[in-house]
BATOR-312835 format. One record per atom (N, C-alpha, C): residue in three letters; x, y, z. Coordinates in steps of 0.05 Angstrom, whole numbers. Atoms other than C-alpha are relative to their C-alpha. Example, Ala and Ser with C-alpha at 12.3 -4.5 7.8 and 13.67 -1.06 7.14 Angstrom:
2
    r       u       v       w
  ALA      18     -24       0
  ALA     246     -90     156
  ALA      18      24       0
  SER     -16     -24      -1
  SER     273     -21     143
  SER     -15      22      14
***
This chain:
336
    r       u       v       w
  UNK       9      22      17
  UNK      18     454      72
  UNK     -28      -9       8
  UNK      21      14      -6
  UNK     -50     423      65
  UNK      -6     -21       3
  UNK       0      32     -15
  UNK     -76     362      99
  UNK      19     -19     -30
  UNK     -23      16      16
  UNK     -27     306      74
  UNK     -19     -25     -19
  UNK      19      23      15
  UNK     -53     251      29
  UNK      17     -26      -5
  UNK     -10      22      -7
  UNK     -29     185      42
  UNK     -21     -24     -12
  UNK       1      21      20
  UNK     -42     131     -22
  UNK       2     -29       5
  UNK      -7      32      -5
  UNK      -4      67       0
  UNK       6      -5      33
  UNK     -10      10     -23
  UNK     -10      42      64
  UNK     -13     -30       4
  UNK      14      21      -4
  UNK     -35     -30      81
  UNK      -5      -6      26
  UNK      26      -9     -42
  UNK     -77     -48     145
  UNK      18     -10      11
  UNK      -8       9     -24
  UNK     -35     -97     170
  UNK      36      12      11
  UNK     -26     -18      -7
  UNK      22     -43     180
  UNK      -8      30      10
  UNK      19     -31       5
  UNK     -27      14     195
  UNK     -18       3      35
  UNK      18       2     -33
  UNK     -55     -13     268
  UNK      27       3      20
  UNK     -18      -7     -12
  UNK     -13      11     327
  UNK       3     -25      18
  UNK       8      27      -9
  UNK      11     -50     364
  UNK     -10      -5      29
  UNK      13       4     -23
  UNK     -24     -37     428
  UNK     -28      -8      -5
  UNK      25       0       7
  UNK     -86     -45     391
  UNK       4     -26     -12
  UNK     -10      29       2
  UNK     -59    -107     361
  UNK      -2     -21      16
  UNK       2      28     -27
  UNK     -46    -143     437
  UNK     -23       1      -1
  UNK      36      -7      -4
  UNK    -120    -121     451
  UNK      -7     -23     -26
  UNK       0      15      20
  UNK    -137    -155     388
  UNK       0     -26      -2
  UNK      -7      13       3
  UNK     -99    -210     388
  UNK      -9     -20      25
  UNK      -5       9     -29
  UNK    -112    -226     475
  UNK     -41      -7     -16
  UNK      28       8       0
  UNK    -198    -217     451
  UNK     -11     -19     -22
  UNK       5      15      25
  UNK    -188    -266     390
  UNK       6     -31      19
  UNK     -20      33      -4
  UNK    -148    -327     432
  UNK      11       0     -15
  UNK     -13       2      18
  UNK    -101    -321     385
  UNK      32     -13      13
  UNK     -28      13       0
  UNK     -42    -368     403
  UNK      36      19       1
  UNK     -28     -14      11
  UNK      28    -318     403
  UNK      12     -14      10
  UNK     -24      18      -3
  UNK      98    -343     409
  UNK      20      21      21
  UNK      -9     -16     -17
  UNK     105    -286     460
  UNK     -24       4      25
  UNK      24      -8     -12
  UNK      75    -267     524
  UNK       7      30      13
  UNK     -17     -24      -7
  UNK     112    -202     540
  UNK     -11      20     -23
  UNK      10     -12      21
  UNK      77    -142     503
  UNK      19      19     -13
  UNK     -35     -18      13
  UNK     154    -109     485
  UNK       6     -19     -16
  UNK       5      24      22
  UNK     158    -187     452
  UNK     -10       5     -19
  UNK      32      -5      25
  UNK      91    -171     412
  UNK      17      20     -17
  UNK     -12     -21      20
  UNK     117    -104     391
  UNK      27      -2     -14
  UNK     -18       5      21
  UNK     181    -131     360
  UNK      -7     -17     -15
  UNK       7      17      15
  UNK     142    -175     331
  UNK     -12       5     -20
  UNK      19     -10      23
  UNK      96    -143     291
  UNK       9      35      -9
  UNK     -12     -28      11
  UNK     140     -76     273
  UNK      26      -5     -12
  UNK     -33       3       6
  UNK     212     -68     241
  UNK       7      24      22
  UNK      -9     -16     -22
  UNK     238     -55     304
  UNK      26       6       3
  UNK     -41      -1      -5
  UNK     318     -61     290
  UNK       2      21     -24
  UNK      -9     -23      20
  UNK     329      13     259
  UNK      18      -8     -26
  UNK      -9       4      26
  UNK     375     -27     210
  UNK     -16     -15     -17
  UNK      21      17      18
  UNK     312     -58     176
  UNK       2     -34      -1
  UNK       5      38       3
  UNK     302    -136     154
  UNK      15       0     -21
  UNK     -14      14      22
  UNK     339    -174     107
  UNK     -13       2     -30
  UNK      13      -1      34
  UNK     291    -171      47
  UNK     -28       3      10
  UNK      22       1      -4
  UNK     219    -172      30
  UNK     -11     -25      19
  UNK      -1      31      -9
  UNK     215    -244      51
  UNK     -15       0      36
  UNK      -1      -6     -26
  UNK     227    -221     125
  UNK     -20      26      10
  UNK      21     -13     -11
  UNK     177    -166     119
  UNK     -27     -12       1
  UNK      20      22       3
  UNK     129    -222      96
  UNK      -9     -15      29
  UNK       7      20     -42
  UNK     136    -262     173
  UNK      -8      27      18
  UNK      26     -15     -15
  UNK     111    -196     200
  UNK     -20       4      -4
  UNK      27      -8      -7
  UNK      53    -185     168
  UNK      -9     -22      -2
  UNK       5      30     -10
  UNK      44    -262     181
  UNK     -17       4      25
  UNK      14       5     -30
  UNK      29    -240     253
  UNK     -23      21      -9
  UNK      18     -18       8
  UNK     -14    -173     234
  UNK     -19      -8     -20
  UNK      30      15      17
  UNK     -58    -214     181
  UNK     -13     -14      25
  UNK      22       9     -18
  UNK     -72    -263     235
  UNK     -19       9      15
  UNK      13     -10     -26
  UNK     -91    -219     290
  UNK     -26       2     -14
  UNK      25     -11      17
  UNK    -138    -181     236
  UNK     -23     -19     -15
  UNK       2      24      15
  UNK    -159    -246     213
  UNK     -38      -9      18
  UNK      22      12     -10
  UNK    -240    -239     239
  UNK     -16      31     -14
  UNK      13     -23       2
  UNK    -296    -188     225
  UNK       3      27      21
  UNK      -4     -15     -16
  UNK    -287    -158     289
  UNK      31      18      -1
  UNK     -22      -8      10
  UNK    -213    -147     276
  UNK       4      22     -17
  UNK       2     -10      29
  UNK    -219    -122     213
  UNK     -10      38      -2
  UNK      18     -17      -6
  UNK    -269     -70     232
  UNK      21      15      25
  UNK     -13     -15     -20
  UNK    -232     -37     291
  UNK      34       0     -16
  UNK     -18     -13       1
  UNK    -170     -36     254
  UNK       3      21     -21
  UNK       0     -20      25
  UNK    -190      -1     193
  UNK     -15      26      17
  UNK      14     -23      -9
  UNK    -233      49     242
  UNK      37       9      20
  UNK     -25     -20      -6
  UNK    -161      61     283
  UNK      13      11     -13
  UNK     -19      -8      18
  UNK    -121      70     222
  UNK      -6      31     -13
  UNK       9     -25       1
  UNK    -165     127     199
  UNK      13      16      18
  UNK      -5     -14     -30
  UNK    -168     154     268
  UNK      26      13       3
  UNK     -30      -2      -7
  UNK     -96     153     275
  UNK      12      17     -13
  UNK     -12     -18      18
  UNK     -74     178     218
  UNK     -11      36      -1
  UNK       6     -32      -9
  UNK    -111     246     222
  UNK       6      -1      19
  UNK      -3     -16     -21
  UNK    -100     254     296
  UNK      34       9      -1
  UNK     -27       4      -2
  UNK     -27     239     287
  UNK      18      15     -16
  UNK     -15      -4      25
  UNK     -10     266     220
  UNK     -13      20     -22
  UNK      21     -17      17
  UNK     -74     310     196
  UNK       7      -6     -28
  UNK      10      13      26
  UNK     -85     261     144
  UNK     -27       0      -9
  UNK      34      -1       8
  UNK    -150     277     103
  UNK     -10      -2     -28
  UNK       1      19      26
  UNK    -134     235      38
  UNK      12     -25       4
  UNK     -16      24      -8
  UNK    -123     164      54
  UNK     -14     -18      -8
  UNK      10      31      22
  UNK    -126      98      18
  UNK      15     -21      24
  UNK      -9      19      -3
  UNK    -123      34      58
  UNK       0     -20     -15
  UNK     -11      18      19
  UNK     -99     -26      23
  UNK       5     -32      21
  UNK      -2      30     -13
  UNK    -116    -104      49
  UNK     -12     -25     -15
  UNK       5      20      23
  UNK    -121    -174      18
  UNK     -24     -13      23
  UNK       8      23     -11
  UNK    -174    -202      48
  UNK     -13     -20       2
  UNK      -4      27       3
  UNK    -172    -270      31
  UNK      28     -11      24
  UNK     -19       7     -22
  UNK    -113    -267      89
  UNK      -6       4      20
  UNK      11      -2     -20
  UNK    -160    -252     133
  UNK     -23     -14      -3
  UNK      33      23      -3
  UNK    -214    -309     121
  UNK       5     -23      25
  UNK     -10      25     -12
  UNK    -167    -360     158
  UNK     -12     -24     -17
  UNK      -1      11      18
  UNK    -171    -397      97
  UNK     -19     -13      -9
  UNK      36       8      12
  UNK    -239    -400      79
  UNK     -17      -1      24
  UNK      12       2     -20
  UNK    -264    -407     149
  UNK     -14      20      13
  UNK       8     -23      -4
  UNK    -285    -336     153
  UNK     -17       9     -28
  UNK       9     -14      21
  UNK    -335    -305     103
  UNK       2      16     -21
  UNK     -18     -17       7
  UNK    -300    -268      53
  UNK     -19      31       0
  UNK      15     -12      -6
  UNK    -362    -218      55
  UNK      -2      19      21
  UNK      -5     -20     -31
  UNK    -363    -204     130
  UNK      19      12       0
  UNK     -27     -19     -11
  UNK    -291    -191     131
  UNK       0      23     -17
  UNK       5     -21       9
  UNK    -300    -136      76
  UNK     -25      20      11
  UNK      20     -26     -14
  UNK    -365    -110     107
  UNK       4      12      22
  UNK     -16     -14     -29
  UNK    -325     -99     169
  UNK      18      20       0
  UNK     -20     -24       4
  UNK    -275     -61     139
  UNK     -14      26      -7
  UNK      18     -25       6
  UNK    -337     -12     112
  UNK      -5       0      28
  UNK       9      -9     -25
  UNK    -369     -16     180
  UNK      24      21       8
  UNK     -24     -18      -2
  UNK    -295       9     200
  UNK       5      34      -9
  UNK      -7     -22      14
  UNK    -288      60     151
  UNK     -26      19       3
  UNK      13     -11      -9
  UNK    -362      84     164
  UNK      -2      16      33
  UNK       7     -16     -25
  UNK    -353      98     232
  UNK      23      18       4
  UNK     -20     -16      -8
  UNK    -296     131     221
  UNK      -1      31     -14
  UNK       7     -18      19
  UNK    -317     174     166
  UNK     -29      23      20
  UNK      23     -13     -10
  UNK    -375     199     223
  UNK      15      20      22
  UNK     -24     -14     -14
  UNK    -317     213     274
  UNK      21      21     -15
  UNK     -25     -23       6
  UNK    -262     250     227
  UNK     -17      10     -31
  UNK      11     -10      23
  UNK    -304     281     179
  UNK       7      11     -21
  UNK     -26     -12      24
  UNK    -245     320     142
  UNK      14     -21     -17
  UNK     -15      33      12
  UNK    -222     247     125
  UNK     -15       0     -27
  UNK      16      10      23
  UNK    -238     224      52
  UNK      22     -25       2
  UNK     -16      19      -7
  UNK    -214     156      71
  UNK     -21     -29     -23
  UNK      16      20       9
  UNK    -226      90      22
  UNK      14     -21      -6
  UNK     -15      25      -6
  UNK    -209      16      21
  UNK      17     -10     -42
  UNK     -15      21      26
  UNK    -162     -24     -39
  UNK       0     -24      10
  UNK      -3      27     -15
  UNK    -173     -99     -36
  UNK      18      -1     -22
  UNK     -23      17       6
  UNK    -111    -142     -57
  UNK      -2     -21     -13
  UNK      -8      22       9
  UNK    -102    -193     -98
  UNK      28      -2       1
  UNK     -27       1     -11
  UNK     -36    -238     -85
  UNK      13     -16     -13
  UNK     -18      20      12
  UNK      13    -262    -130
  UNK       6     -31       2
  UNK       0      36      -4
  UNK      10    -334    -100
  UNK     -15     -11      10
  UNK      28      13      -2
  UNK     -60    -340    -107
  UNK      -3     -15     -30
  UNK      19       3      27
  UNK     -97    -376    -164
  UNK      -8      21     -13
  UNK      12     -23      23
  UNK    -126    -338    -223
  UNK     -29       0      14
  UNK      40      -6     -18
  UNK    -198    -353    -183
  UNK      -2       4      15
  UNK       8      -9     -23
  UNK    -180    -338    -122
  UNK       6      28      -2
  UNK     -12     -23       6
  UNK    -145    -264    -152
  UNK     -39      11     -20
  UNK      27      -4      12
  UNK    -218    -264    -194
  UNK     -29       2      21
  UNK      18      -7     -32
  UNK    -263    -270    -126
  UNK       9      29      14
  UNK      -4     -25     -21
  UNK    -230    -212     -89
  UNK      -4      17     -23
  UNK      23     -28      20
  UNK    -250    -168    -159
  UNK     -18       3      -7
  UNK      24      -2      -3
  UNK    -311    -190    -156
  UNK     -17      12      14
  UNK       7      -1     -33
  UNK    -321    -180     -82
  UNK       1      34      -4
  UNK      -3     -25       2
  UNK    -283    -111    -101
  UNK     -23      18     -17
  UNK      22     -13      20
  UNK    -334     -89    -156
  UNK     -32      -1      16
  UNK      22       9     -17
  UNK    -390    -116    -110
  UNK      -4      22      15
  UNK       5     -22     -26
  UNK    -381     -68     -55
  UNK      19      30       2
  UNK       2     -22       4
  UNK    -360      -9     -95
  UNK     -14      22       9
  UNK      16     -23      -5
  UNK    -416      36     -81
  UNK       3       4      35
  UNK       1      -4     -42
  UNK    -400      31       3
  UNK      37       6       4
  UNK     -25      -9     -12
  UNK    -327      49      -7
  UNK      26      -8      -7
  UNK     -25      20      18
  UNK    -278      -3     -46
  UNK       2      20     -22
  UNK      -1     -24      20
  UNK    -245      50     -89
  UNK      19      -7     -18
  UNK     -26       5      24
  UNK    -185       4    -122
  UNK       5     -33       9
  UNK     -13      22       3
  UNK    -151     -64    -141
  UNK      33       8      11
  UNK     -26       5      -7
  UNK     -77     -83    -117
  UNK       1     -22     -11
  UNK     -14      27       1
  UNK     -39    -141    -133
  UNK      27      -2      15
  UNK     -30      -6     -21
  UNK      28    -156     -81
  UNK       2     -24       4
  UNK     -20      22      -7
  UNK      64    -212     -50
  UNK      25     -10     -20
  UNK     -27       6      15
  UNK     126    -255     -67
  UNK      -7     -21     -18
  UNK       0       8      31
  UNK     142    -279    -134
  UNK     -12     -33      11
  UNK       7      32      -5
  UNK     116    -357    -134
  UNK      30     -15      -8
  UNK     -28      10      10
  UNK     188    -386    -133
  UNK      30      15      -9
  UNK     -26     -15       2
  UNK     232    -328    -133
  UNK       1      11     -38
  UNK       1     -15      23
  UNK     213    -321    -213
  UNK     -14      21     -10
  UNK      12     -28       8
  UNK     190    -263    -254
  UNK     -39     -14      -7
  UNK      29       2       4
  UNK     113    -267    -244
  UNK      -2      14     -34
  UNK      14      -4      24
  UNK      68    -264    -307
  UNK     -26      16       4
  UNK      23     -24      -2
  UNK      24    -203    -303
  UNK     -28       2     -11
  UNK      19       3       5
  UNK     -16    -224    -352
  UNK     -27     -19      -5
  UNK      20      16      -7
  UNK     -53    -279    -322
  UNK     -20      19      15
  UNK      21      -2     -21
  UNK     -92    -230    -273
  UNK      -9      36     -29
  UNK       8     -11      14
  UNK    -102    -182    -338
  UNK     -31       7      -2
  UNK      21      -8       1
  UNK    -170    -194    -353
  UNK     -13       2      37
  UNK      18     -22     -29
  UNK    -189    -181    -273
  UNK       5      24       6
  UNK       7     -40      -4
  UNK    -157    -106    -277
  UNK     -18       9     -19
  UNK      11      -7      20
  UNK    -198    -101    -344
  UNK     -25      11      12
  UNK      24      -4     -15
  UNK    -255    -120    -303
  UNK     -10      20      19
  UNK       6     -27     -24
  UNK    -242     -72    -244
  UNK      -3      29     -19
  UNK       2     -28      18
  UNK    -227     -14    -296
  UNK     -28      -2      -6
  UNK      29      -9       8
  UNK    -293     -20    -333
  UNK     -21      -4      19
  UNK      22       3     -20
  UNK    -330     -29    -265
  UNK       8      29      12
  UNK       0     -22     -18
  UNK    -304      38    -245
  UNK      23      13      21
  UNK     -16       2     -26
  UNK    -248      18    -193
  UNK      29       6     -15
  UNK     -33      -7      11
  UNK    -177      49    -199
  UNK       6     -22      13
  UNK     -15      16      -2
  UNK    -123      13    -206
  UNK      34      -2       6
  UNK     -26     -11      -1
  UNK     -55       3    -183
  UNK      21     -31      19
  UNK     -13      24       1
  UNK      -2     -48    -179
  UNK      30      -4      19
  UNK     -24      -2     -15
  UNK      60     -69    -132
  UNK      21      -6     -13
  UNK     -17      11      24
  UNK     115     -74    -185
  UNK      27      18       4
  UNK     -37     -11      -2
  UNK     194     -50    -184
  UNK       6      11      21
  UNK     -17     -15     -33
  UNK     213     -48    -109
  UNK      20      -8      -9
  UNK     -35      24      -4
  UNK     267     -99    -118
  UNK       0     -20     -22
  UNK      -5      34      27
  UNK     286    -160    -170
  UNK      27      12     -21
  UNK     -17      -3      27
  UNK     334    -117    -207
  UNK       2       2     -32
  UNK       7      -7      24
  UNK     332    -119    -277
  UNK     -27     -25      -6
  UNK      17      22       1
  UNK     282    -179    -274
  UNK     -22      21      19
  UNK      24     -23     -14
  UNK     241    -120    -230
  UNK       0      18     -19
  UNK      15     -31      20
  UNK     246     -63    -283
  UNK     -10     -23     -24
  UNK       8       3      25
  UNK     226    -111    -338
  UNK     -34     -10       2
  UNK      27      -2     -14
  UNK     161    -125    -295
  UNK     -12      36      -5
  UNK      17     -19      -4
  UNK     153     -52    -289
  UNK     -10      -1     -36
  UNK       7      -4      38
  UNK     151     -50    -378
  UNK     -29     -17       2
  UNK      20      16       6
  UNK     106    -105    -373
  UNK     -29       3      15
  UNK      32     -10     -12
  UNK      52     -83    -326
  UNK     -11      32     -14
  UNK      -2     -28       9
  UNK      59      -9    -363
  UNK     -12      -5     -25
  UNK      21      20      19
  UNK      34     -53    -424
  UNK     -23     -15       1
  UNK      21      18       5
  UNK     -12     -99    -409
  UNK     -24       9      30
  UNK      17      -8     -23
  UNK     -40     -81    -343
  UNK     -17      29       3
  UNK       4     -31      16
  UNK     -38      -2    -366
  UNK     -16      10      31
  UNK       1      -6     -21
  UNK     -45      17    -286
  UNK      -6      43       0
  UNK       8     -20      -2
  UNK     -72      80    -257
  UNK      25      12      14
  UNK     -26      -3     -14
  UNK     -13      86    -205
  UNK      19     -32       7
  UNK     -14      16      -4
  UNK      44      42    -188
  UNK       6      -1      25
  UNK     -14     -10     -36
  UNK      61      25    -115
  UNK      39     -15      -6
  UNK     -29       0      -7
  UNK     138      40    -109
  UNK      13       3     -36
  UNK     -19      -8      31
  UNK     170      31    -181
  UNK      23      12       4
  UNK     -15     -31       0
  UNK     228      65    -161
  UNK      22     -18      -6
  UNK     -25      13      17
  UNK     280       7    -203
  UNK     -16      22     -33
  UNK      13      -5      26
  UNK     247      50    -265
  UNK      23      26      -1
  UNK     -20     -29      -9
  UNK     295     111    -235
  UNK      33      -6     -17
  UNK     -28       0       6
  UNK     353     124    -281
  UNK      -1     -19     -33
  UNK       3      22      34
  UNK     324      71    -346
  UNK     -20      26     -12
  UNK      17     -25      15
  UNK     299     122    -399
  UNK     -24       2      -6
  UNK       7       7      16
  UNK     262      83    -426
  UNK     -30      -2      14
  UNK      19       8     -12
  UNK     214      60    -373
  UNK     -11      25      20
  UNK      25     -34      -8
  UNK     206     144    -348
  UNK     -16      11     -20
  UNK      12     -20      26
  UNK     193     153    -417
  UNK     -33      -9       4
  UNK      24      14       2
  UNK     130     103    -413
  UNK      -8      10      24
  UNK      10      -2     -16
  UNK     115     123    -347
  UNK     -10      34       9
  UNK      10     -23       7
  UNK     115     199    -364
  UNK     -21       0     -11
  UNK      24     -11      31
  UNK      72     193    -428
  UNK     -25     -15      13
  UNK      25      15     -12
  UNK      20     143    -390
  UNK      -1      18      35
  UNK      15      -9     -16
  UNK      14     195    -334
  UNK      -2     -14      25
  UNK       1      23     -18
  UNK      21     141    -289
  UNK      15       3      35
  UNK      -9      -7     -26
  UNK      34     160    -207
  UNK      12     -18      20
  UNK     -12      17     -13
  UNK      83     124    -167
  UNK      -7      16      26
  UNK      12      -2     -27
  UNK      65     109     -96
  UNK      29      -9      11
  UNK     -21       7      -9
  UNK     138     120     -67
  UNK       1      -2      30
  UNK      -5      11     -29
  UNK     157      92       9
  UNK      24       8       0
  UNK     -20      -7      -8
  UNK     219     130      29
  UNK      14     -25      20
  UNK     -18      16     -20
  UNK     237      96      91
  UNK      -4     -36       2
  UNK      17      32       8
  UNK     196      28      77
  UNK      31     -13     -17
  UNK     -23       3      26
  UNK     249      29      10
  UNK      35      -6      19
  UNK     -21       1     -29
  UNK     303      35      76
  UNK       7     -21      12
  UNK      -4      26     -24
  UNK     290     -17     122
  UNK      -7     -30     -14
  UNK       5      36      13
  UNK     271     -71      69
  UNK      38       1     -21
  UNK     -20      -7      10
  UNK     341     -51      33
  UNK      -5       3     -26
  UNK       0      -6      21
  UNK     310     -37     -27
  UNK      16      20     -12
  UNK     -17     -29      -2
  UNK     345      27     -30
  UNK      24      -7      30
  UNK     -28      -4     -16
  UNK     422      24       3
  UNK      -1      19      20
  UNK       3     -26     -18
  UNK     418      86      37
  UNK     -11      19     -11
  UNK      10     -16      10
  UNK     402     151      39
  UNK       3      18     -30
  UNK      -8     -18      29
  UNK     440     181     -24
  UNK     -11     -24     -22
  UNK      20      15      10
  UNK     406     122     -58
  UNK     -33      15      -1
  UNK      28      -6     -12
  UNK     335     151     -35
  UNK      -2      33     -24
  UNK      -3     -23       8
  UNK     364     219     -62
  UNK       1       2     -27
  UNK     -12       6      24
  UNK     385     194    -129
  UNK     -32      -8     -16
  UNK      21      15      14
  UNK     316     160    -147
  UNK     -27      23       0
  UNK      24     -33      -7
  UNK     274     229    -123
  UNK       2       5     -24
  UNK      -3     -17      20
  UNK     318     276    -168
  UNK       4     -16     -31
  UNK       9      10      24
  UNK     317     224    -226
  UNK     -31       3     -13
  UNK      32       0      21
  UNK     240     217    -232
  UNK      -4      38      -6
  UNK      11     -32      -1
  UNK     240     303    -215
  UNK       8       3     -33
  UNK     -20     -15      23
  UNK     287     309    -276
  UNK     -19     -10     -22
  UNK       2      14      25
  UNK     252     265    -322
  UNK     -30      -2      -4
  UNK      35      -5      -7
  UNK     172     290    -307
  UNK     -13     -25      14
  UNK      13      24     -15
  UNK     160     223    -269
  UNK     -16      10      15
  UNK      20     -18     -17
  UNK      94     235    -227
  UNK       9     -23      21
  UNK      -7      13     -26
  UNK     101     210    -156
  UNK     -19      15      25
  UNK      10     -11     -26
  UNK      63     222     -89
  UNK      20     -17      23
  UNK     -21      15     -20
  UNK     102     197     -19
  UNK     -22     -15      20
  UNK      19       8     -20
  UNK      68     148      33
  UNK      23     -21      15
  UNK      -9       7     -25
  UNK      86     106      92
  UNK       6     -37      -6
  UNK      -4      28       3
  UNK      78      34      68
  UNK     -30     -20      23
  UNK      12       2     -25
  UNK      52      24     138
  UNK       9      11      30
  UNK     -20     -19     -33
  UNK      66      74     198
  UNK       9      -8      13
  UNK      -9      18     -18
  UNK      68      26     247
  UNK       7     -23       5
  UNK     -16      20       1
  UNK     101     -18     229
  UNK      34       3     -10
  UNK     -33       3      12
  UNK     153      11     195
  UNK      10      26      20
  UNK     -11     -20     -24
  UNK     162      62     256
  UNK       2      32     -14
  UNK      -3     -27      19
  UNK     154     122     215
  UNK     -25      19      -4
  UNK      30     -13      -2
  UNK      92     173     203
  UNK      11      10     -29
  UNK     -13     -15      19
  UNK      88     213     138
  UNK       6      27      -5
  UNK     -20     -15       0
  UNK     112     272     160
  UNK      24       2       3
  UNK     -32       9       6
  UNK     175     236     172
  UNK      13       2     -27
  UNK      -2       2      28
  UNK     172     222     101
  UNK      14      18     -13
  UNK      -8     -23      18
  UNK     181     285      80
  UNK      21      14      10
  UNK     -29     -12      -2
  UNK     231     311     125
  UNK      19     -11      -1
  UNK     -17      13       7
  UNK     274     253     113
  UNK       8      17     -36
  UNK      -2     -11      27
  UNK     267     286      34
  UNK      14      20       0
  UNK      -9     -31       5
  UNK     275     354      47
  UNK      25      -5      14
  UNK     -18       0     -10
  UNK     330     336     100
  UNK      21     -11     -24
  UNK     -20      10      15
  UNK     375     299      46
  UNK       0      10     -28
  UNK      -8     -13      27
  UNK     364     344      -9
  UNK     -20     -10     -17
  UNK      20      19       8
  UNK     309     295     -40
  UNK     -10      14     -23
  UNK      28     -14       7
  UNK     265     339     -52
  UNK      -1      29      10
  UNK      -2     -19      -9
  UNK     260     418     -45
  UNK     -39       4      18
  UNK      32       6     -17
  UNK     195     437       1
  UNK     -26      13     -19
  UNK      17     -10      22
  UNK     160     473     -66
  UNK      -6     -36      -7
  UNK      12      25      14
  UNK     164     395     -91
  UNK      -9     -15      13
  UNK      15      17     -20
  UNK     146     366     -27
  UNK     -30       9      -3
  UNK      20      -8       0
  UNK      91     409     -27
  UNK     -16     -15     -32
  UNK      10      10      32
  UNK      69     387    -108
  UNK      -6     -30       9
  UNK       5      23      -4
  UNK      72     320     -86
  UNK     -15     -12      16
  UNK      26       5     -22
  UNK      24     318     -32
  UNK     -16       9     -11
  UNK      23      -6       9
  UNK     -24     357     -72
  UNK      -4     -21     -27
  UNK       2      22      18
  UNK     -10     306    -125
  UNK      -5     -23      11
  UNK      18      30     -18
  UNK     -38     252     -77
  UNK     -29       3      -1
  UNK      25     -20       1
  UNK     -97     297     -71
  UNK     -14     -17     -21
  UNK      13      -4      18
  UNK    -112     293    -134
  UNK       3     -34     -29
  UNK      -2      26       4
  UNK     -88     216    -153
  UNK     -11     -17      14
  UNK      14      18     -17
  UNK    -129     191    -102
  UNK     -25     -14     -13
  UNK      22      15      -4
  UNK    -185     137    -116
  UNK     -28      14       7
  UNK      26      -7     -13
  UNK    -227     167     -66
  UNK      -9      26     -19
  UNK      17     -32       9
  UNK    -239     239     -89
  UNK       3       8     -21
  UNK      -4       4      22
  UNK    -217     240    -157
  UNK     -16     -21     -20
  UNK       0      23      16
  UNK    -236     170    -187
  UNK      24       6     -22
  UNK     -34      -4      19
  UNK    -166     186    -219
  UNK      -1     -23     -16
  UNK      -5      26      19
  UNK    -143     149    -280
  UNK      24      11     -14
  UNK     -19      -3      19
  UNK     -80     149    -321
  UNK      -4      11     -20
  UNK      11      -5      24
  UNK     -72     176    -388
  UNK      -1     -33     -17
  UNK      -5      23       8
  UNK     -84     120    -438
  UNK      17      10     -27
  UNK     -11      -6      22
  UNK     -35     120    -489
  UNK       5     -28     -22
***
C-alpha cells in the first residue's frame, strides 16, 4: 500500500502526551495533577472501554486546548503531529484540524499569532518530512456566535495561500438540541468561493435527530466531505444523497468505539459493508492518535480483522484520501 492519507485528525488529540507535560511545565500552566501517568490519563482515553459520550471526550480536549493555548504551543504541536505521523505511520497525506479561537485564552491571545504558528509549525515540518503534503482546517464551533464562527473564515480565507486548506464546524449541540446549520451557511459559502474545501462534523451520534442533521447539511451546507456520518448507514435515503453529491465521509473506526458511538465491533462492521453496498465514498482516519490510543494502521487492521473491509477496499480507501484531500487535490464534491 501507498503512504496512508489521514483526513480527520484534530491537534489537540494528535500531540503525544510527553510533549504535552513539556508544554504544559514551559507554559505555567496550573494541572490538577503532578504525576506525569496522572497527565497521561488525563489527556488520552486511557480506560480501553472508552468515555461515556461526547460530552466526556469534550473535558479532555479541555486539557489539550489549554496546554496548546499560546503561539509557541501551537507551533510545536502542529510541527510534532506531522513529524509523528510519518515517522510512525508513513503518513504523506495529512489534514490537521484546530479551532483556534480555543487557543486565544479567550481573546487574550492574538487570533493571528496562534494561526501563524500553526504555519510556522507546518513549515518546518514540511522542510523536515518532505514526502509529507500536510495542511491545516480551522474550526468553527457550534457554541460560538455567528461572528465569532465568521472571524475564524475570515482568518481561514486570509491565510489560504501559506497553508489553511479547509473549514470545519464541531462541538456540542448548544443545549443538547438539534443545531441549525443554516446560521453558519453563508460562512461555508464564503470559504467555498474563496477556494477552501469544506467539511462538516455531522451524524456521529443524536440518533434520528443526528441523521436528520446529516439531510440538512447535505442541503444547505452542500459539503465537500463529512467528518464521520456513519448514522446515514442503513437510511436509503440519506446514501442516496450522499452517493449522487459525491460527498466523502471521514470515518473514525475506533474514535466511533471508545466514544460509544458505535456498540461494538459488529456495529463498526455493519456501517462499513452498508456504505460498500450502497457506493457511499469514505476514507478512514484516527480522530486523534494520541489520544484515542490508536495509529491508522490500527485502523485498518481493526477493518480487515472483523471483516469490515476486504484489503482490495482498504487499499481504495486510502487512495481515496489521496485524492479527497484539501491539500493536493483542492477536492470538491459533485454539485447536484
Amino acid at each position: 500500500m501507498e503512504g496512508l492519507a489521514e483526513l480527520h485528525t484534530h491537534l489537540g488529540g494528535s500531540v503525544s502526551s510527553d510533549i504535552l507535560w513539556t508544554l504544559a511545565h514551559e507554559q505555567g500552566i496550573a494541572l490538577p495533577v503532578k504525576d506525569y501517568w496522572d497527565f497521561d490519563r488525563l489527556v488520552t482515553v486511557s480506560d480501553p472501554r472508552g468515555v461515556p459520550d461526547l460530552n466526556a471526550l469534550d473535558a479532555i480536549y479541555h486539557w489539550t486546548e489549554l496546554i496548546q493555548s499560546s503561539p509557541l504551543a501551537v507551533e510545536v504541536s502542529v510541527h510534532a503531529a506531522i513529524g509523528g505521523a510519518y515517522r510512525s505511520q508513513g503518513i504523506t497525506t495529512l489534514e490537521l484540524r484546530f479551532n483556534p479561537m480555543k487557543r486565544n485564552r479567550g481573546g487574550e491571545r492574538d487570533l493571528d499569532h496562534i494561526i501563524l504558528a500553526a504555519i510556522r509549525g507546518l513549515d518546518r515540518a514540511s522542510l523536515e518530512y518532505p514526502q509529507v503534503r500536510a495542511g491545516l482546517i480551522l474550526m468553527m464551533d457550534r457554541t460560538f456566535t455567528p461572528r465569532q464562527n465568521e472571524v475564524i473564515v475570515e482568518k481561514a480565507i486570509g491565510w489560504a495561500a501559506r497553508g489553511i486548506v479547509g473549514i470545519d464546524i464541531a462541538g456540542p449541540r448548544p443545549g443538547g438540541a438539534r443545531y441549525d446549520y443554516r446560521q453558519v451557511q453563508p460562512m461555508v459559502e464564503t470559504a467555498r468561493e474563496a477556494g477552501l474545501g469544506v467539511t462538516i462534523h455531522v451524524g456521529e451520534e443524536g440518533g434520528d435527530m443526528g441523521r436528520e442533521e446529516i439531510g440538512e447539511v447535505l442541503e444547505v451546507l452542500r459539503p465537500d466531505r463529512i467528518g464521520h456520518g456513519i448514522l446515514a448507514a442503513g437510511d436509503d435515503e440519506l446514501m442516496r444523497g450522499l452517493r449522487e453529491a459525491e460527498v466523502v465521509l471521514e470515518i473514525c473506526p475506533t474514535s466511533n468505539l471508545l466514544t460509544k458511538a458505535l456498540a461494538d465491533e459488529a456495529a463498526v462492521h455493519d456501517v462499513f459493508r452498508a456504505f460498500v453496498e450502497n457506493g457511499v465514498r469514505f476514507t478512514i482516519a484516527t480522530d486523534g492518535p494520541e489520544m484515542m490510543h490508536t495509529h491508522l494502521r490500527d485502523e485498518l487492521d481493526l477493518l480487515l480483522r472483523i471483516g469490515a473491509l476486504t484489503q482490495e477496499e482498504l487499499a481504495e480507501a486510502n487512495a481515496r484520501g489521496h485524492d479527497a484531500s484539501f491539500v493536493r487535490g483542492r477536492f470538491r464534491a459533485a454539485r447536484v
